[in-house]
C-alpha positions as CSV (number, residue, x, y, z in Angstrom):
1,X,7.4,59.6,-0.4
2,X,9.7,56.4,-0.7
3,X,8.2,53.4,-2.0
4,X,8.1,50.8,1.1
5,X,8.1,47.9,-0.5
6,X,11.4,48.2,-2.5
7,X,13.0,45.7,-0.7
8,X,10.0,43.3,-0.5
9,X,10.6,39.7,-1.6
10,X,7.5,38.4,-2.5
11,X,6.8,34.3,-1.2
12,X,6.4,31.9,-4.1
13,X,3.9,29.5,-3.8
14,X,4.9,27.4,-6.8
15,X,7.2,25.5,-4.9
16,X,6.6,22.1,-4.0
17,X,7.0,21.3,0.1
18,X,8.5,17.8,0.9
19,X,6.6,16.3,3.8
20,X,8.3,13.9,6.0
21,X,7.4,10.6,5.6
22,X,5.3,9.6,8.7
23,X,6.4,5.9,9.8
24,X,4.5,5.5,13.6
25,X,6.8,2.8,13.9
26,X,10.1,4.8,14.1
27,X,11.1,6.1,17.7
28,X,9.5,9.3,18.5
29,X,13.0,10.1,20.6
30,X,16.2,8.7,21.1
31,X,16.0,5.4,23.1
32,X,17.7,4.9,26.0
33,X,21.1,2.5,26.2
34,X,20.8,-0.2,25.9
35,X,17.3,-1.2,25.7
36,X,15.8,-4.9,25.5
37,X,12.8,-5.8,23.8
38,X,10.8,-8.1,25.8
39,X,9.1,-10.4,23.3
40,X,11.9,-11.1,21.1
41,X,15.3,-10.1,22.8
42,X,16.7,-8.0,20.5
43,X,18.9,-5.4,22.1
44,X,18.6,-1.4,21.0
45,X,22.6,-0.6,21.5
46,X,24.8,2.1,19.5
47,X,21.8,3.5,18.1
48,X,20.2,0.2,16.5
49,X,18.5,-3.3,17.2
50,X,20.9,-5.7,17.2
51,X,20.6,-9.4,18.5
52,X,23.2,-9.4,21.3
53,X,23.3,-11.2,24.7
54,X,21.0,-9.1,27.4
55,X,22.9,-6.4,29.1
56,X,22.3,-6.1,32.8
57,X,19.8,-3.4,34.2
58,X,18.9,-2.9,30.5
59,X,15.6,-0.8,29.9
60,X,12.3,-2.5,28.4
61,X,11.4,-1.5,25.0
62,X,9.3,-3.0,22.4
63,X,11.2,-3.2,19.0
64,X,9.5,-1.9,16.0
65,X,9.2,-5.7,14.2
66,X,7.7,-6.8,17.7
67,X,5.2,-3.4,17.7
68,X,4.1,-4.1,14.0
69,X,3.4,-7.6,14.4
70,X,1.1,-6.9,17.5
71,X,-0.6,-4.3,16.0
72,X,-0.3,-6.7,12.7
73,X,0.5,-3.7,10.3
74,X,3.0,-4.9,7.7
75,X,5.4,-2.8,5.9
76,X,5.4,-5.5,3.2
77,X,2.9,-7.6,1.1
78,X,4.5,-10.7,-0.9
79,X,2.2,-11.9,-3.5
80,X,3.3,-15.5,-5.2
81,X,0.9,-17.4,-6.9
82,X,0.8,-19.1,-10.7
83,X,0.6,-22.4,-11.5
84,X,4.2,-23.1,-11.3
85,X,3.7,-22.2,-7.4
86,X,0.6,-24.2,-7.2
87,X,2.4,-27.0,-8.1
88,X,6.3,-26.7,-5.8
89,X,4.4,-24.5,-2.8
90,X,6.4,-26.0,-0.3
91,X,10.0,-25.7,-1.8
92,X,9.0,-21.8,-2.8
93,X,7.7,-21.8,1.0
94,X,10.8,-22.5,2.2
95,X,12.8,-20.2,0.1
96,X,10.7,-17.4,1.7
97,X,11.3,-18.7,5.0
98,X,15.0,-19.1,4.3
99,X,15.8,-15.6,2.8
100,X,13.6,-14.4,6.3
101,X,15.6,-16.0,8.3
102,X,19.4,-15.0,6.3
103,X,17.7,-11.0,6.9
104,X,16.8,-11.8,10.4
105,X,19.9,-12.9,11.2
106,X,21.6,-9.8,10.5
107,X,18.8,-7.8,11.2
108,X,16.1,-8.3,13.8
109,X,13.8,-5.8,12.6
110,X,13.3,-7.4,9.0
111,X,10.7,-10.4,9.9
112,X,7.9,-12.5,8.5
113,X,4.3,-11.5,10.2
114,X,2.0,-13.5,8.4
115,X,2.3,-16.4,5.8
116,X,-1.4,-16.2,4.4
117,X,-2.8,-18.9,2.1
118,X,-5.6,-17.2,-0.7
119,X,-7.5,-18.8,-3.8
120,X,-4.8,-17.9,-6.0
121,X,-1.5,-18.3,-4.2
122,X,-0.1,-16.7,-0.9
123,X,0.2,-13.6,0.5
124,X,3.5,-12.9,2.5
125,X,3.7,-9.9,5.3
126,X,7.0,-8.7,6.4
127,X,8.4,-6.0,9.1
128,X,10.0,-4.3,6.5
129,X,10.2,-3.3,2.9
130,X,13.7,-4.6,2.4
131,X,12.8,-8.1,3.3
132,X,9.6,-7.5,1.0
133,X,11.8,-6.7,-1.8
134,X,14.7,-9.4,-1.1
135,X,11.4,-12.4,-0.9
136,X,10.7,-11.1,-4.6
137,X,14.5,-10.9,-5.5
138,X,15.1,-14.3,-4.7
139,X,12.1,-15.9,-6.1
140,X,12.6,-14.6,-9.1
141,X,16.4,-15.0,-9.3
142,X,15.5,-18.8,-8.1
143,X,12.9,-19.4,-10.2
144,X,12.6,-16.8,-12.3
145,X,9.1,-16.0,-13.2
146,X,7.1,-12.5,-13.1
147,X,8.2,-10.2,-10.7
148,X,6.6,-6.5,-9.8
149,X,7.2,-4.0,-7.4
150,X,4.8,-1.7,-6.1
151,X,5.2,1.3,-3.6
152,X,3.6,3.4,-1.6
153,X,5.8,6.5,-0.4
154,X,3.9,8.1,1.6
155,X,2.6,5.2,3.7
156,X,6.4,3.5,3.5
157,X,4.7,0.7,2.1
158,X,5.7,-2.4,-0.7
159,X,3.5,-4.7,-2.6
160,X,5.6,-7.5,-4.7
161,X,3.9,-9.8,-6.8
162,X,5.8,-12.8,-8.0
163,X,4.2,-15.1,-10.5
164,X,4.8,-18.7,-12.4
């Protein structure tokens, strides 16, 4: 009798899968062109948000900057405290707020959603991870200081902590 399983590949199971990583923020399906976010203006043309003058008869979308700030679910957390910020809060204030609004300019999805003051400095929310990481970059290229990343892959997430 011949041997049935001679051309049987076993499965291996000591491969690692790579999931997908989940953002609920990310358009389930290709938008259609060209779509206008209603809160902030931002126009979804050639495949990306882009701030452009509103094109006639365009379709009403919410932008994902505008859906995470109403659901207030940051991508980003900005942590600056020390004493060195304790003492110049307001020109380190508006260093965040001026490297916001350099990204935003460029980008409408990379946005502030919450400056937060707490005992030992201030927590900063953004849209977006980039903006997270470019807050911390120029802190600490400004002021230098002590400057950490940490992030979360699987929820796309970034802490920075920047301290003086």
């Amino acid at each position: 009798m011949k041997n049935r399983f001679t051309n049987f590949h076993p499965v291996r199971r000591d491969r690692l899968l790579q999931e997908s990583r989940h953002d609920a923020y990310k358009a389930k399906h290709k938008l259609h062109e060209p779509a206008v976010c209603p809160q902030c203006g931002a126009v979804y043309h050639e495949g990306r948000w882009q701030w452009l003058p509103r094109p006639p008869q365009a379709h009403e979308e919410t932008c994902p900057a505008c859906h995470r700030i109403q659901d207030d679910y940051p991508a980003g957390f900005v942590s600056v405290g020390g004493d060195y910020f304790k003492a110049h809060r307001d020109e380190l204030m508006r260093l965040v707020k001026n490297e916001e609004a350099r990204a935003k300019a460029e980008h409408p999805l990379k946005r502030i959603v919450r400056i937060e003051d707490q005992d030992d400095g201030t927590l900063v929310t953004t849209t977006d991870i980039h903006l997270a990481r470019g807050i911390g970059e120029a802190l600490h290229h400004a002021y230098q200081g002590e400057l950490e990343y940490h992030y979360n892959e699987q929820e796309n997430l970034l802490r920075v902590v920047w301290a003086r």
